[in-house]
C-alpha positions in Angstrom: 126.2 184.7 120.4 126.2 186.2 123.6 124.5 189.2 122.4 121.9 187.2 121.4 121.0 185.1 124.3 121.3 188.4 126.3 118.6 189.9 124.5 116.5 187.0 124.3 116.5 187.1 128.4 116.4 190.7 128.5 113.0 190.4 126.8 112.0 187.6 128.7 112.1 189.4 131.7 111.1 192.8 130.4 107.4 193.8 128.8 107.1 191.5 126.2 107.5 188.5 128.3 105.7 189.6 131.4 102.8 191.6 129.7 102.5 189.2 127.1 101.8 186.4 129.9 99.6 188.8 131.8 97.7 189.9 128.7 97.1 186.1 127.2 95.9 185.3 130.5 93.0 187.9 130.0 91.6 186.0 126.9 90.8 182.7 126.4 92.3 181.9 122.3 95.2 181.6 121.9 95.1 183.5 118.9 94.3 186.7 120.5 97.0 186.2 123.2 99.5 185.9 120.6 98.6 189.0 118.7 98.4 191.1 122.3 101.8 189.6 123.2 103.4 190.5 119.7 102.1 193.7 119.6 102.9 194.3 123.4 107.0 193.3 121.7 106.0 195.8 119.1 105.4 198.5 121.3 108.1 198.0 123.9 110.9 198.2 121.1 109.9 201.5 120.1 109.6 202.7 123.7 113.0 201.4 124.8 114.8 201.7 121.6 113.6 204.5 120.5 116.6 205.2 117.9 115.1 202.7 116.0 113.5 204.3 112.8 111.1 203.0 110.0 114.3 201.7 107.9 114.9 199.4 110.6 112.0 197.8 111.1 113.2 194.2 110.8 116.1 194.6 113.3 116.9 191.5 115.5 115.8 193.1 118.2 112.0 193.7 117.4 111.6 190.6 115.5 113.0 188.4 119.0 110.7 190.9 121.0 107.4 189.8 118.7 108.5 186.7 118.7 108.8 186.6 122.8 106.2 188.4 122.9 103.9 186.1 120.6 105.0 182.8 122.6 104.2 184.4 126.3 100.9 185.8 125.1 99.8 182.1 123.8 101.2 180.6 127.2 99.2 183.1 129.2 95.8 182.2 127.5 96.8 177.9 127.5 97.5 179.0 131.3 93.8 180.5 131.4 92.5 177.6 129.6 93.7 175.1 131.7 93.0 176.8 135.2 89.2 177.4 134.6 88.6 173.5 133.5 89.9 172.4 136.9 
């Protein structure tokens, strides 16, 4: 359980949470900031796990960074959405 929540903060505070928020803040739907944010996850797996093959594609740590990823990309654009109407 522990294990988990680490790596749930560890992404949080890595690339796919900051550069997810920081590339969903460059566009305006939320549809694009989630795919920039999950693919920003994507990458950042392979670059710091790099062990990680093809057979594991669906290991617990890619799918919580996407998923990270995916939710700080939308935030970012709602963040941009909301700070240009005021």
């Amino acid at each position: 359980m522990l294990e988990t929540l680490g790596l749930i903060a560890g992404n949080i505070l890595n690339l796919p949470g900051i550069l997810g928020l920081a590339l969903g803040m460059m566009s305006r739907s939320p549809l694009v900031g989630c795919i920039l944010g999950a693919l920003v996850g994507l990458a950042s797996t392979y670059i710091f796990f790099s062990d990680l093959g093809v057979s594991t594609l669906l290991s617990p740590e890619l799918v919580i960074a996407m998923i990270i990823g995916a939710i700080f990309g939308t935030l970012g654009s709602l963040i941009r959405r909301k700070g240009a109407t005021v």
